[in-house]
N, C-alpha and C positions, 0 to 999 in steps of 0.2 A: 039635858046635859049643859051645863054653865063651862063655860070656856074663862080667864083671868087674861085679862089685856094687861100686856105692862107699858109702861108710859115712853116714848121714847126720849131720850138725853137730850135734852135743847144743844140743837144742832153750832150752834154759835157761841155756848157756853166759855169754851177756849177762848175763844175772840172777844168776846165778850171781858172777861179776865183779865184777857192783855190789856186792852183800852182802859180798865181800871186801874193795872200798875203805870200805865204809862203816864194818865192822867195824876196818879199821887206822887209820882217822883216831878213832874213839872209845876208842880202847885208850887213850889219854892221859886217862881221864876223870878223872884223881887228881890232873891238875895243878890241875884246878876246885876241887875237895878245898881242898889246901895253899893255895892263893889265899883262898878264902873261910875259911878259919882264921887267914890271915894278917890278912885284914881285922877278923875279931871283936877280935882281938890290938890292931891298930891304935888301934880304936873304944875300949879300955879305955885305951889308952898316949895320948890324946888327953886325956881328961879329967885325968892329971895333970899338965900341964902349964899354966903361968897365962901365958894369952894378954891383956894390958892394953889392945892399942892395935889398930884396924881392920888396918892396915898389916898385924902379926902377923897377924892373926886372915885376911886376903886371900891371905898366903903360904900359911898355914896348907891353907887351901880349894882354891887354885889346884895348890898340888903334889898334893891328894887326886886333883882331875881330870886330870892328868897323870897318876898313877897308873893310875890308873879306865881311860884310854884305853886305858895299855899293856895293860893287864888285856882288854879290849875284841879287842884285837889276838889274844892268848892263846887267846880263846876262839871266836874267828876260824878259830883253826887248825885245833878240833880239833870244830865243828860242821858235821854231815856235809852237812846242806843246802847247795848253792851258795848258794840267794837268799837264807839266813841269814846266810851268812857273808859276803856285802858287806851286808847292814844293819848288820850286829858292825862292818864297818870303816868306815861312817858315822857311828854312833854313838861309836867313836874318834876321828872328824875333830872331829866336835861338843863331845865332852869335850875335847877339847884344847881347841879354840874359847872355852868356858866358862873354861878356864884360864888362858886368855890375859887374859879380862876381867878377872877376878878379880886379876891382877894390875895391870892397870893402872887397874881402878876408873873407871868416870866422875866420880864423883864421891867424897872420902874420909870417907864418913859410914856407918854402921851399915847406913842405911834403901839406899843402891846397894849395898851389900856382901848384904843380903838379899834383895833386886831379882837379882843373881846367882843369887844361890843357889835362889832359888824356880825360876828358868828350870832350873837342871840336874833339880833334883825331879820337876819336873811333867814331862820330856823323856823322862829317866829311869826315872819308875813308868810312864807308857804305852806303855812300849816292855818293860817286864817283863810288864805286866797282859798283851799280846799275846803276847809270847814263852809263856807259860803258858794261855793258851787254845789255842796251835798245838800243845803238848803236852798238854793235857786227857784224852788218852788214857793218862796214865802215871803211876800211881802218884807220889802225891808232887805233882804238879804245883799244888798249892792254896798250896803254901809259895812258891813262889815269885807267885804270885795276892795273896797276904796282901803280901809283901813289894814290890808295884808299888804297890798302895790306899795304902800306910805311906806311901809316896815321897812317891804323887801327894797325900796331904794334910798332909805336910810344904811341899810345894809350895805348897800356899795358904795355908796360916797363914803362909810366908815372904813372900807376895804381898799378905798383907794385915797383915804386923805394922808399924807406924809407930812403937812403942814397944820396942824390941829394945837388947838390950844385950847384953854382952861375952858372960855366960854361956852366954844362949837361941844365937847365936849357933855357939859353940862347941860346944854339945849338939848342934845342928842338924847341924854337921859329922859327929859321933862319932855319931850316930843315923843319918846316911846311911852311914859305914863298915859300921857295924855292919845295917843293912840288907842293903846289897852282899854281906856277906859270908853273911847267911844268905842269899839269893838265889843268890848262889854254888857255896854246896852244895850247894843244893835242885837246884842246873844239874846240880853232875855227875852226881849217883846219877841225875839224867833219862838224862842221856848215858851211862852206866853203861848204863842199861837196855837203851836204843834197839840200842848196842854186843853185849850180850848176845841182844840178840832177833837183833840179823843176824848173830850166828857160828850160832847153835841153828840157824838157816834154810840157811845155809851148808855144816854138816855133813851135813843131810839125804840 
């Protein structure tokens, strides 16, 4: 009497699976790179420019946040978490949101134009300060820690400055490019990592 063995399902198959998709959506961790060098770039290409009048100085901010969105979008793509990656594309709605204010000002004075801007700061660094606690485990992850505090106290000097003017302004903006963009970076060598930890898992 022959009996038929059947084979059983490689117990790890799922898991297995995962680490492959998680591993192919982090392979892109370079775009985070180029992005966040494109922002340092920016943050210095802003300060030579003489911005005189709120109007300028509201375009100025509002296309950062449009920016900032599509950037949001980007990183959307290529963060393996689902619940991350609809917070990325909330936080895209939101900057867009910002961008729309900004351009159309409530009011055309210095003191609404950084009434603005403090809202994107504070929205902004609490939502990196979190993103870098949820990576706490990964080398690196304090740069982008350092870089949400920057935001969120950007944020409040913008909330409480009455006395602002063209330059402080203008700094404000180039100090948030240039945050974003170290934040950026600190993102992808995270995502670097995380990419690297699941193929090492994966080859096993």
């Amino acid at each position: 009497m022959t009996t038929t063995q059947s084979h059983p399902a490689k117990p790890f198959g799922l898991f297995d699976e995962a680490l492959d998709d998680l591993a192919a959506q982090t392979k892109h961790w370079w775009l985070l790179l180029v992005a966040g060098v494109a922002w340092v770039v920016v943050a210095i290409l802003i300060l030579r420019f003489d911005y005189g009048t709120v109007a300028a100085i509201a375009v100025l901010f509002g296309v950062f946040c449009f920016a900032a969105a599509a950037n949001e979008v980007m990183v959307s793509a290529v963060t393996p978490q689902r619940g991350w990656r609809i917070l990325h594309g909330i936080l895209a709605l939101l900057l867009a949101a910002v961008g729309v204010m900004a351009f159309v000002r409530p009011d055309d004075t210095f003191v609404g134009l950084a009434a603005v801007m403090s809202f994107y700061f504070i929205f902004r660094g609490v939502f990196d300060v979190a993103s870098a606690f949820t990576a706490s485990r990964l080398p690196g992850w304090w740069v982008l820690l350092l870089a949400g505090i920057a935001e969120i106290c950007i944020g409040f000097w913008a909330a409480g400055s009455w006395n602002v003017s063209v330059v402080v302004l203008v700094s404000w903006v180039s100090a948030g490019a240039l945050i974003h963009g170290v934040g950026q970076i600190s993102s992808a060598f995270l995502v670097r990592k995380v990419g690297k930890g699941a193929s090492a898992l994966a080859d096993r």
